[in-house]
N, C-alpha and C positions, 0 to 999 in steps of 0.2 A: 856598374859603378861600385856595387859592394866587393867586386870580386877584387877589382883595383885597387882599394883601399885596403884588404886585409892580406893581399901578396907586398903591399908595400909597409906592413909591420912587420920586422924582425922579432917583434918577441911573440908574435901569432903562428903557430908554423913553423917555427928555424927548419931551416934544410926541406921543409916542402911548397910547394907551389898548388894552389887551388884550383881546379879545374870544373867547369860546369860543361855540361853535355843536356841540350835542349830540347824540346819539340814542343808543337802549339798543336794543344788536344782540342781546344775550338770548344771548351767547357761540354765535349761530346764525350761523355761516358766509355762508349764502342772503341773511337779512337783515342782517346786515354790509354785503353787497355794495350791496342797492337804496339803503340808506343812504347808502353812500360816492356812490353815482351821485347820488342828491337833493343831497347837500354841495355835488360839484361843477359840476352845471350850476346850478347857484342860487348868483347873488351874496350875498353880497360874494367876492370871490378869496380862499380858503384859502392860507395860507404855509406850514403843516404837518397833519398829521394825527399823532393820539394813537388809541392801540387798547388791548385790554383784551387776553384772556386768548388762548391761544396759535392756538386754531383762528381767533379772526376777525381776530389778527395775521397770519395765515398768507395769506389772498386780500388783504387790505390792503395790505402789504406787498409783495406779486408784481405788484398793480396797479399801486401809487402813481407808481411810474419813468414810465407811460406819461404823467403827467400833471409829472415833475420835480419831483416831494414829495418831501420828507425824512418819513417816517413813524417817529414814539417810542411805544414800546408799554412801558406801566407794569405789564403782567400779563402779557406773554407771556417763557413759561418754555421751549418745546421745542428742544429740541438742533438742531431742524432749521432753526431759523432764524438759526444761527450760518453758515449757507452764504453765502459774497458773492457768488456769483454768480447763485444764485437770487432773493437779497433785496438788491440792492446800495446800498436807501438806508435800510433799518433800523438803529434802534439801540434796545437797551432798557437802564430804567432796572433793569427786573425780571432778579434774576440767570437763566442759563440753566441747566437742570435740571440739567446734566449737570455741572456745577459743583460739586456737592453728593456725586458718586460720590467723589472724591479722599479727602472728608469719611470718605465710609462705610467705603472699604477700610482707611483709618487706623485705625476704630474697630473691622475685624476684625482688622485683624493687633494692635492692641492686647489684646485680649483671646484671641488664637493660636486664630480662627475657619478655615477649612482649605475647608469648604463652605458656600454659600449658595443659597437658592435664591431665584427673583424672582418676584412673583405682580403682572400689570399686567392694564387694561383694554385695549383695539385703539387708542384713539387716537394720534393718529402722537406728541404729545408723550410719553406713556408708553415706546411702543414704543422711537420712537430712545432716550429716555435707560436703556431696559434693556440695549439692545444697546450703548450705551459700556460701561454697569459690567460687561457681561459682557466686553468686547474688555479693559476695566481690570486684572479680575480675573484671567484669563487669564493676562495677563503676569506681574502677579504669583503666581501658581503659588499662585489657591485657584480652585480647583471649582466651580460653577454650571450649577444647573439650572434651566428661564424655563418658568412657565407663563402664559396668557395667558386670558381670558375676553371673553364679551359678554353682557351683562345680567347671567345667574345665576352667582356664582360659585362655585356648589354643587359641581361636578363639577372643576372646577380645587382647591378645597381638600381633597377627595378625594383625589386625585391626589397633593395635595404630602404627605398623612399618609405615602399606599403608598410612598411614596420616603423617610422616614424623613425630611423638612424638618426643621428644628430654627430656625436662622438665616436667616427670611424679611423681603424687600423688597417691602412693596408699593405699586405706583406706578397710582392712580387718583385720581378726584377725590371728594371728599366724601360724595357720594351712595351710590357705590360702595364706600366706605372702612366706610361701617355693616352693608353687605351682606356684607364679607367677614368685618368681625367678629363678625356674628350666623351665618356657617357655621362658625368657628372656634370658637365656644363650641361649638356640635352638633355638632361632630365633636372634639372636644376636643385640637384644635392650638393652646391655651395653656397658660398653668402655667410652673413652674418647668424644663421643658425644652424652652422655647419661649423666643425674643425677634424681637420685632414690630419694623420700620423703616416708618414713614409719613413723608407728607408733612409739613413743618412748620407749612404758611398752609394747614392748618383754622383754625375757631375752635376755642376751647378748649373748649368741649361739644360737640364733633361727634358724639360716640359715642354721644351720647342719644339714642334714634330717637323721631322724628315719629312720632305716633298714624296718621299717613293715608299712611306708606309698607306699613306694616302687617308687618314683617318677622319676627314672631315670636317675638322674645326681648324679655324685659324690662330695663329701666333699669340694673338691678343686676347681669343676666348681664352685657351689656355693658361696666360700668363693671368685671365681674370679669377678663372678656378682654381688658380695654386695658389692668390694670394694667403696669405696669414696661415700657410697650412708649417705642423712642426715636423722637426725629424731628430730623431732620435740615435745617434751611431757613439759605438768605441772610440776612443781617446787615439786616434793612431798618429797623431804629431805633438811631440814636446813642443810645449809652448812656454817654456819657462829658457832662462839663457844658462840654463848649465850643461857644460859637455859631457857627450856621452863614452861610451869605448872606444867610438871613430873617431872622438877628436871636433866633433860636431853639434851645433845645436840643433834643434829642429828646422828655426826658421833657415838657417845657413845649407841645410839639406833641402828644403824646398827650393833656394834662391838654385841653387846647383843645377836641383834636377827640373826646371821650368828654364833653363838655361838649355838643358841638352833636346829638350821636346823640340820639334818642328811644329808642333801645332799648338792653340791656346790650352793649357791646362784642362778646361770645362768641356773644350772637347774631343779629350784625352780619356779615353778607356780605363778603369784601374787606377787612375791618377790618386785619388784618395788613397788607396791600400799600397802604393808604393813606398811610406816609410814600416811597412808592414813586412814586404818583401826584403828591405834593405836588412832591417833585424833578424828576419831570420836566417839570411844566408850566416850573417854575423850568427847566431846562434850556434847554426851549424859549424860554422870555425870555430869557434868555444869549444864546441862541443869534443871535437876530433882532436884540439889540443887538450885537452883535459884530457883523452882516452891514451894517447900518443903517454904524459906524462905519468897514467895511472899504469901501463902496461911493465913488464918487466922488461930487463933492458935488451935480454934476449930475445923479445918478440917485436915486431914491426908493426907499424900499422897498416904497411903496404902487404902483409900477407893474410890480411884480411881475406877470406873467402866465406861466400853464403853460407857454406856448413861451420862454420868456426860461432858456435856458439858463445863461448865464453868470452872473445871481442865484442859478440854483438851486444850483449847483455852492459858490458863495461861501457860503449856508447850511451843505451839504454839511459842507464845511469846518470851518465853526464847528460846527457840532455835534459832530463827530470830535476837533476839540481842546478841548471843553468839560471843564472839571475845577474843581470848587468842592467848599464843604463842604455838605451837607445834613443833613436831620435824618433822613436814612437813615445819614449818613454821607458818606464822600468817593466822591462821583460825578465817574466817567470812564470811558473804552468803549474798550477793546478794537479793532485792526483790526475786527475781525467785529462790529463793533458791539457787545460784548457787555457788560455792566457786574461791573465787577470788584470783586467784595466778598470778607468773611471768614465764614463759616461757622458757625451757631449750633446749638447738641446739647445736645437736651433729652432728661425725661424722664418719665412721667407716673408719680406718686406720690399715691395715694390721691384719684385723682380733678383733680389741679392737676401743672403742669408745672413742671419743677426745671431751672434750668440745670444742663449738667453740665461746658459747656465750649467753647472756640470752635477754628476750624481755617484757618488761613491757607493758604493757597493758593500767593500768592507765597512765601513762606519755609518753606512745606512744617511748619509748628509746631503741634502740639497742646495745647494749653491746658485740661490737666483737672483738674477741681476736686475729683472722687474722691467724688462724693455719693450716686454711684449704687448702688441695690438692687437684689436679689434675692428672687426666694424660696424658693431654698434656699442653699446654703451659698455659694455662690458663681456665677460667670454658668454658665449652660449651654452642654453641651457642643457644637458644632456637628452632630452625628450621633449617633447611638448608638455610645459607645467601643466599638471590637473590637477587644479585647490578645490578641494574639498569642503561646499558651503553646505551647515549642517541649516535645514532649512525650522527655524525656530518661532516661535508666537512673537511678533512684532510687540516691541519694549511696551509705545504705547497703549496697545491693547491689553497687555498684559497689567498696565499701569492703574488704566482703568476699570479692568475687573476687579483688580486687588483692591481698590478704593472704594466700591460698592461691599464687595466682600466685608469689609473689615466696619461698614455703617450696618450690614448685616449684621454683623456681627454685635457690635453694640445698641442694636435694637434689641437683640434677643437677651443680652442682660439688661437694658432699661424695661423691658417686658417680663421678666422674671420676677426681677424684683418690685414692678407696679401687683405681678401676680401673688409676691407673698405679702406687699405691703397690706393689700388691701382684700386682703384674704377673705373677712367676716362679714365682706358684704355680700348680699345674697345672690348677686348679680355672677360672681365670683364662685363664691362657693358650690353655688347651683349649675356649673359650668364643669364638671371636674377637674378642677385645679391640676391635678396630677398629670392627667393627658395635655391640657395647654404646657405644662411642664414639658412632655414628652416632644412636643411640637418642637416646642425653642431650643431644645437638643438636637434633632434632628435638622432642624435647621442652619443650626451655625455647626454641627459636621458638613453641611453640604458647603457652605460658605466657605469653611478651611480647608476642606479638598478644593476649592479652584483655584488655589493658591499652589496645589503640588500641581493639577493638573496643566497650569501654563508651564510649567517649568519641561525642556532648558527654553528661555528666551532667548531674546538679543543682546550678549553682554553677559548673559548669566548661564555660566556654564557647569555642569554635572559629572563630578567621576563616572565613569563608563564601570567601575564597580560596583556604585548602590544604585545602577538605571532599574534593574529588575527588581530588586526590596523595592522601589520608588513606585513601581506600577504596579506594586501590589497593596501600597501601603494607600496610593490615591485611590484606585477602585473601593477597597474596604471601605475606606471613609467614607466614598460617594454612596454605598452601597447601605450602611450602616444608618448613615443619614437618615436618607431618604427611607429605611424603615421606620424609625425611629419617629419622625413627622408625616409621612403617611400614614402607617402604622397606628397613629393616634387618630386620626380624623378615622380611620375604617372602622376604628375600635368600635367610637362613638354612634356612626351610622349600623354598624350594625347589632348593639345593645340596641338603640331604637328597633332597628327592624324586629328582634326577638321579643321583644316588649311586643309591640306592634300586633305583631302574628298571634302570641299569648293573648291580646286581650279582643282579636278577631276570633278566637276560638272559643274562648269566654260569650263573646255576645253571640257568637252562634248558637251554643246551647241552652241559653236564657228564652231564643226566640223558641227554639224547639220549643222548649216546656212551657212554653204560655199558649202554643198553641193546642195543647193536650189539655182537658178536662182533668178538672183538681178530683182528686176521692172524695169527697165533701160534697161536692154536686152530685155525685153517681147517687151517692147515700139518702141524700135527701130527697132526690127526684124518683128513688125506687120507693123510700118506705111512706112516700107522700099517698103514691100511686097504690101500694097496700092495704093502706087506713084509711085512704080514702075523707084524711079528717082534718080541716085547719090546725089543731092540737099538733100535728106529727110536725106541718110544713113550717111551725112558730116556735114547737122544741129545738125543731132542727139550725133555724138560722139561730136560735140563740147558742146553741151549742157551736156554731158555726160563726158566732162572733166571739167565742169564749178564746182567751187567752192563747188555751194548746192550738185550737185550728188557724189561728191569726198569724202563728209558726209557719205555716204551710203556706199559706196565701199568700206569701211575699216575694214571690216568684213573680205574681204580675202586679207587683206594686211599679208606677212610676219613676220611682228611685233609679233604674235600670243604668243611668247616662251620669246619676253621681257615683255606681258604682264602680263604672270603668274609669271615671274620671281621679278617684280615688285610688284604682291599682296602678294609671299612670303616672301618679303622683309618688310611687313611693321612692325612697332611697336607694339607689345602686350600689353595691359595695365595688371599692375602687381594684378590687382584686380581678374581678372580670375583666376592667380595660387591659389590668398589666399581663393578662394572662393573654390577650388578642396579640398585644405587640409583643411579649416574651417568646411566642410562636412563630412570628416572621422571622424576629433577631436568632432564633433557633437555626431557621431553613439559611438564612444568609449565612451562620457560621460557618456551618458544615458544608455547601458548597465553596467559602472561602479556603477552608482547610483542604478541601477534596485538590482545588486547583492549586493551591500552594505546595502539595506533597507531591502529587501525581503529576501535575505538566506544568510547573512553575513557567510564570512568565521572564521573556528574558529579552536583551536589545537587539530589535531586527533592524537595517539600513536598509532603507527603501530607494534604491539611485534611479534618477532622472536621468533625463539626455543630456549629453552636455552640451554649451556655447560657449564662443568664447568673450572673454574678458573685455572687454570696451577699454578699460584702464591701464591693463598692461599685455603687452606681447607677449607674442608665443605664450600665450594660458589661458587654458582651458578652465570651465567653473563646471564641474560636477555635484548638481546639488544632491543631496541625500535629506531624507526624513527619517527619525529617529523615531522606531516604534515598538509598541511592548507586544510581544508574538510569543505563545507557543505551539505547540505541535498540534494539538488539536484547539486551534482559537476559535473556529465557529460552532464548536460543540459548546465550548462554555460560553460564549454568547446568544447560542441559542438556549440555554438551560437559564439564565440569569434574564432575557429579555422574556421567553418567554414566560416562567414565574411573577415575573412582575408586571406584565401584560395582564396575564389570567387578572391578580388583583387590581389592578386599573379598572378591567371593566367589569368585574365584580360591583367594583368600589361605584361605580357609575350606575348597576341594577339595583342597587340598595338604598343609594340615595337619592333614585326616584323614588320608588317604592313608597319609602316613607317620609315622601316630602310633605304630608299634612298632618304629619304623628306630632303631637309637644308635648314635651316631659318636663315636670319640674324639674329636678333634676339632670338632666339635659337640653338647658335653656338657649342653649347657640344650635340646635340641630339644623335645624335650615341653612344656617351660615357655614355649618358645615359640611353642608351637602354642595354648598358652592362652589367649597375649599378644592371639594374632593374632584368636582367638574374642571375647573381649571387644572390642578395637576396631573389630570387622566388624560387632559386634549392636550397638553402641551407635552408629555411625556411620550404620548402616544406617539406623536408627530415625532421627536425630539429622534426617541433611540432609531427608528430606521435610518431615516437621515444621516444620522451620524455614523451610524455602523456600515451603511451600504454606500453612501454617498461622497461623503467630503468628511474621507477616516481621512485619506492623505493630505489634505488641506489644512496645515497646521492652523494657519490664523481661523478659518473659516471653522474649522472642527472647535476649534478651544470656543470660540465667539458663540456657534450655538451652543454649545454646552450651557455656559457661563450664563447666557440670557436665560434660558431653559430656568437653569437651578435657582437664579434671582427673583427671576417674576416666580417662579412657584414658592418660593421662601417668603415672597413681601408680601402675594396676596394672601397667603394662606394667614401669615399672622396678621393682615391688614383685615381679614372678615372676621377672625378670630376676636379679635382682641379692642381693635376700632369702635364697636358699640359700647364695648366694657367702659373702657376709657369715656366716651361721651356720658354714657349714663353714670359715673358715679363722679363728673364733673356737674353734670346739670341737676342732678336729684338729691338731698342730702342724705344723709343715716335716718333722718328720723321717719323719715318718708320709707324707706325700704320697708319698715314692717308691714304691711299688709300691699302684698303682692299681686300685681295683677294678672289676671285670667282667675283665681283665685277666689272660690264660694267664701261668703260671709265674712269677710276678711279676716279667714285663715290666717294665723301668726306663726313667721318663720320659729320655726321647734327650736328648744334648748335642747343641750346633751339628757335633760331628763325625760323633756318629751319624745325627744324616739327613743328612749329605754320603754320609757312606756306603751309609744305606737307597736314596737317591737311583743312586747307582752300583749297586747292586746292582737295582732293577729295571730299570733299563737295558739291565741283563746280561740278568736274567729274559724283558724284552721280546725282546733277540734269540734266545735259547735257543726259544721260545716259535716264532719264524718257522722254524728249525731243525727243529723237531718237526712242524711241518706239511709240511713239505718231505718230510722221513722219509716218512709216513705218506701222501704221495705215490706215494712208489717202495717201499715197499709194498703198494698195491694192484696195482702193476705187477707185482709178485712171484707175486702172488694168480693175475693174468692169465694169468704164463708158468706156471703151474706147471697152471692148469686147461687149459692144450697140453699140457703133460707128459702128462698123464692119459688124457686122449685116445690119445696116441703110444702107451702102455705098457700096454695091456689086454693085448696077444697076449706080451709080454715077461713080465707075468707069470705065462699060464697056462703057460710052459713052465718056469721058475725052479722051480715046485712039484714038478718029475720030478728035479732035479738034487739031487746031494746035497753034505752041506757043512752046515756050521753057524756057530753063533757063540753062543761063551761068554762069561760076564762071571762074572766075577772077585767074592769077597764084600769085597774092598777098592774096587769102583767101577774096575779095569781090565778094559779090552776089545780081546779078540783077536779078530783076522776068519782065517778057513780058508779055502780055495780050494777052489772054486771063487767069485769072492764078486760082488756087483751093485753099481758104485757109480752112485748116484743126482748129481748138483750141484744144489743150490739153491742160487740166486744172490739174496740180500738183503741191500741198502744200507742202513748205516747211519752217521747221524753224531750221536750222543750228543755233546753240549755237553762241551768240559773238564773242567768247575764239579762236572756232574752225573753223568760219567762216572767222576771219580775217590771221590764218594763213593758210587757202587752197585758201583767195583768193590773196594771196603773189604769191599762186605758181602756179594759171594758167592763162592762156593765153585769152586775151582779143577776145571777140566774137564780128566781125565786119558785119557789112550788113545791111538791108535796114530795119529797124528796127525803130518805131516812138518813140518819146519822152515818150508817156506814155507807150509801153513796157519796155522802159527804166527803168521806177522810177520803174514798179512792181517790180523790179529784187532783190531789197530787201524788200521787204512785205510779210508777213507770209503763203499769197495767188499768186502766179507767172502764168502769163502767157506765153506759148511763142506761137507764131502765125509763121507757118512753111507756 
């Protein structure tokens, strides 16, 4: 038909006639070739060669140079023949496949397709155009997965189910195209979460299968697996009514040539690409008249022969700058020879195809006409949705921590300030204020960390940038806290215990020395035993009730029980407690800092299994827990648990210990050792739990927590503080002054009186070094006197022949008679000021014959007495 129409223009060709010379290569490569060889060595001389479909474009075209053909292929589609240097005298009228990818990516990102996958046959025109729209897609940042097959496409569409395909391209020829849609019904990769991309130059019943391919499915499965699927082909019929070089429009060339068919159009071979063939024969006459016009007038164009270079090249030429209108449209070619059209997008609906729209190339323009179906509510998803539920503390739990949290919280300042209100009462004072201070700090840190620690909830959501400052910043708190109010209760117990143990050391050596014989008895009971005289045994106790020795003998005075009661009674200075918890808050810094520089914590996603969605199709809920990790996490939670472990049950051997200890000054110790029992059991229990059990348990993790940190917050200020409050509701001020447990009713001290208590043990301490000194040079007395004894055997078996006596007096005076024996015992003593002048209040004046300078010795730090 084109040959016809272009012999019957006079201004196409004057004085030549067109002739074509045929053969049917059967799209087989091999014979393609013997073909081409018969063409050329059998006159008449060829000017050009026309080729069909891409494979026997493909050796056509690689050979024709050696013979200086211009070779036009009206069928060949493969990307790979867009190479110039492989093909350098090709051009086609048939767009190239890969033309058509531009088309496709448009129509996923129209519809926010994300993955695709490609399902081709091995031939090279396939493969290269899989491999552009995969290098396409790429770029634009959607996913692709390519399967490939040969013959059976059974185990390739296999394949693309295991992979969850949804958004499949498949690039084969016809034959192939029914085989993949008869595995696709059997394996049921159609339907509404499926959408098909084919070729567009099938015919329109391709899906129908031939009784004698035998592929197993019937008419109607097929027609069910093609529905809604698109296709994507080159522009190859004008569809506008303006004429083209032939004189024709598109639709006027279709009416024509479905006029000369004997068979229906659809099941016409090629029928598509026949206004494709029509233009480029027409090319081909352009072409030869343009060269005929550009040649000089002395050369012909019938002496064209294969070595005539300089014709071939002027062909060349004009075919590269060939541009008319056709009844394809506007034919022109590309450097690469390629032929540049617009892009047509169909759709098959119930059997017949829909336009849906076209895609221009050059202007990058989508032109859609919005006609397109479904069959369900809308297009399918690329994949199976998986929504990502971050699995968070439930709103209202988190609601109602925060609501406890925050009456924590303003207990600890209604408690602060009850603690500075009412500071001067003794109840208070005698309580160390500073550490119930400590407590209520520590407390409401704990309370304001379970406010970071629920967070992200439900509804409240966290930059994924400050998740790690965030789990650093709640740990410290919780960490800091609970020193903070631990910390102070341990303080307190263990000031008692060291008290405690000091004044069990104290009564221990008091019992020691009572049970030892005083120097006073040894003395007496030897020089008794000498003299043999009531004079000796009557100086002696008097001497032995004098002032100095009454210094010495108060070791087994009775007093023993006021006087530990007195050393527990005194003042603690409040530096000791701060110094107990300035120690913990030390050890927490510095592991803070260790793990904040060395293995900063950071956000780990913990994924579950997925299930799917009850609410909506095709989706999947993969939950995830969002949690704070770093590289070595069990290292620093066993350095933090067990640290605070060790003090737990420290805290718990101490506050048995000295559960029967009471200190003024530590007037809640008991309540404090409660404090400390509750928060050792419930803490104890709390961290394994949480660390080994239910970490991933959002609600159930935040819940113990939360309970944990409350009840140890509430009782601990509930034993604290609860008695305070009762007693300085029910007791007034004026009643505080004489305290009970408290000898003689003792009166709470001014800032004078312990200036003074403070001066006076002072004193006490040196009086104290004094007495041990004494009791030094006493034993020294002990020493010289067990000489004496020795010397004075033979002195007094002779005393017993002598006569002489010695009278006493019923007033306590004592005469000596002569002959008489005087003995010297020499004992040092130096009795304190303090304590000298109140033991010599209370004893009784030693009368007898006694010289002036015995006299004065009696206070000199050296004494004699002369018996």
């Amino acid at each position: 038909m084109a040959l016809a129409d272009i012999n019957s223009q006079r201004h196409i060709l004057p004085g030549y006639w067109l002739n074509m010379t045929w053969r049917d290569s059967k799209c087989q490569p091999g014979l393609a070739i013997k073909h081409m060889y018969d063409l050329l060595y059998n006159k008449p001389v060829k000017v050009m060669l026309l080729s069909g479909c891409s494979t026997v474009t493909t050796v056509v075209a690689e050979t024709s140079p050696v013979w200086n053909l211009v070779t036009l292929s009206y069928g060949g589609s493969s990307p790979a023949l867009s190479n110039r240097e492989r093909f350098p005298k090709l051009f086609r009228t048939h767009p190239s496949a890969i033309i058509q990818n531009p088309t496709r990516i448009r129509l996923f990102e129209k519809f926010n397709w994300k993955k695709v996958s490609i399902l081709s046959s091995v031939e090279e025109v396939f493969v290269s155009t899989a491999k552009d729209l995969e290098k396409e897609c790429s770029q634009r940042g959607i996913r692709v997965q390519r399967q490939s097959f040969y013959g059976d496409p059974a185990d390739a569409v296999k394949t693309l189910k295991r992979q969850d395909a949804r958004i499949i391209v498949g690039l084969f020829y016809e034959t192939d195209a029914r085989r993949v849609l008869c595995q696709a019904h059997k394996q049921g990769v159609f339907g509404r979460r499926y959408t098909w991309f084919f070729i567009g130059w099938y015919s329109d019943t391709w899906y129908i299968p031939p009784p004698e391919e035998h592929l197993g499915c019937t008419a109607k499965e097929m027609k069910e697996a093609a529905q809604y699927h698109f296709t994507t082909e080159s522009q190859m019929l004008a569809l506008d009514s303006t004429r083209g070089v032939s004189g024709m429009t598109g639709k006027e060339f279709r009416s024509r040539l479905v006029d000369r068919l004997e068979r229906k159009p659809g099941d016409t071979g090629g029928f598509p690409e026949a206004p494709l063939a029509y233009d480029a024969v027409w090319a081909l006459a352009l072409a030869v008249n343009c060269t005929i016009a550009a040649l000089p007038s002395d050369v012909k164009i019938e002496n064209f022969y294969y070595d005539n270079h300089a014709m071939a090249n002027q062909i060349f030429e004009c075919v590269r700058n060939t541009s008319f209108l056709g009844v394809s449209g506007r034919v022109m070619f590309s450097d690469q020879g390629d032929r540049i059209v617009q892009t047509i997008i169909e759709q098959m609906q119930d059997g017949n195809y829909t336009k849906m729209g076209t895609y221009d190339m050059n202007s990058r323009n989508l032109t859609w006409l919005g006609r397109e179906k479904w069959l369900g509510k809308g297009p399918p998803t690329d994949s199976t949705i998986v929504r990502k539920e971050i699995l968070t503390v439930s709103i209202k739990v988190y609601y109602v921590v925060c609501a406890l949290s925050l009456l924590g919280l303003i207990l600890t300042v209604a408690l602060f300030i009850f603690n500075r209100r009412y500071g001067y009462r003794s109840i208070i004072s005698q309580s160390q204020p500073q550490c119930n201070n400590a407590l209520l700090l520590g407390s409401a840190l704990c309370c304001l960390s379970l406010f970071l620690l629920g967070l992200p909830a439900d509804g409240i959501t966290l930059p994924t940038s400050i998740f790690g400052s965030l789990c650093h910043i709640r740990i410290s708190m919780l960490m800091i806290g609970f020193t903070f109010a631990y910390g102070s209760l341990f303080a307190k117990v263990w000031i008692v215990h060291r008290l405690g143990a000091t004044e069990s050391q104290q009564l221990a050596n008091r019992h020691k020395d009572e049970d030892e014989e005083t120097p006073w008895h040894s003395i007496r009971t030897l020089i008794t035993g000498l003299a043999s005289r009531q004079m000796v045994g009557s100086a002696l106790r008097k001497v032995s009730s004098s002032p100095f020795a009454t210094a010495f003998s108060t070791k087994r005075s009775p007093s023993t029980a006021s006087s530990i009661a007195d050393f527990l009674n005194q003042p603690i200075a409040a530096a000791k407690f701060y110094l107990v918890i300035a120690t913990f808050l030390l050890a927490d810094l510095v592991i803070i800092c260790l793990w904040v520089v060395v293995d900063p914590l950071k956000r780990k996603e913990l994924k579950y299994p997925r299930h799917e969605d009850t609410n909506q199709e095709d989706t999947m809920i993969e939950p995830i827990l969002e949690l704070c990790q770093s590289s070595n996490q069990e290292l620093w939670i066993g350095v933090v648990l067990g640290y605070k472990c060790i003090l737990l049950v420290f805290g718990l051997f101490l506050s048995y210990e000295s559960r029967k200890l009471k200190l003024r000054y530590i007037n809640d110790s008991r309540l404090v050792g409660l404090a400390i029992y509750n928060v050792a059991i419930l803490a104890l229990v709390t961290g394994p739990v949480v660390t080994l059990l239910i970490r991933t348990q959002a609600d159930a993790n935040f819940a113990f927590i939360s309970v944990t940190v409350l009840l140890c917050a509430y009782i601990s200020m509930g034993l604290i503080f609860v008695p305070k409050i009762r007693h300085i509701h029910t007791v007034p001020p004026t009643a505080d002054e004489s305290q009970p447990g408290l000898k003689n009713g003792t009166q709470r001290m001014s800032t004078s009186d312990k200036s003074r208590y403070e001066l006076m043990t002072k004193e006490n301490e040196a009086v104290q070094q004094k007495i041990c000194l004494t009791e030094e040079r006493i034993r020294q007395c002990r020493r010289r006197l067990d000489l004496l004894t020795n010397g004075m055997e033979g002195v007094s078996s002779s005393s017993a022949t002598r006569t002489g006596g010695v009278s006493l007096s019923e007033e306590g005076q004592t005469t000596f008679s002569s002959p008489t024996i005087t003995t010297h015992a020499l004992v040092e003593l130096q009795p304190p000021p303090t304590i000298s002048t109140q033991l010599s209040a209370s004893s009784q004046p030693f009368t007898g014959s006694i010289d002036a300078d015995e006299a004065e010795h009696s206070d000199s730090s050296s004494d004699e007495i002369f018996l």
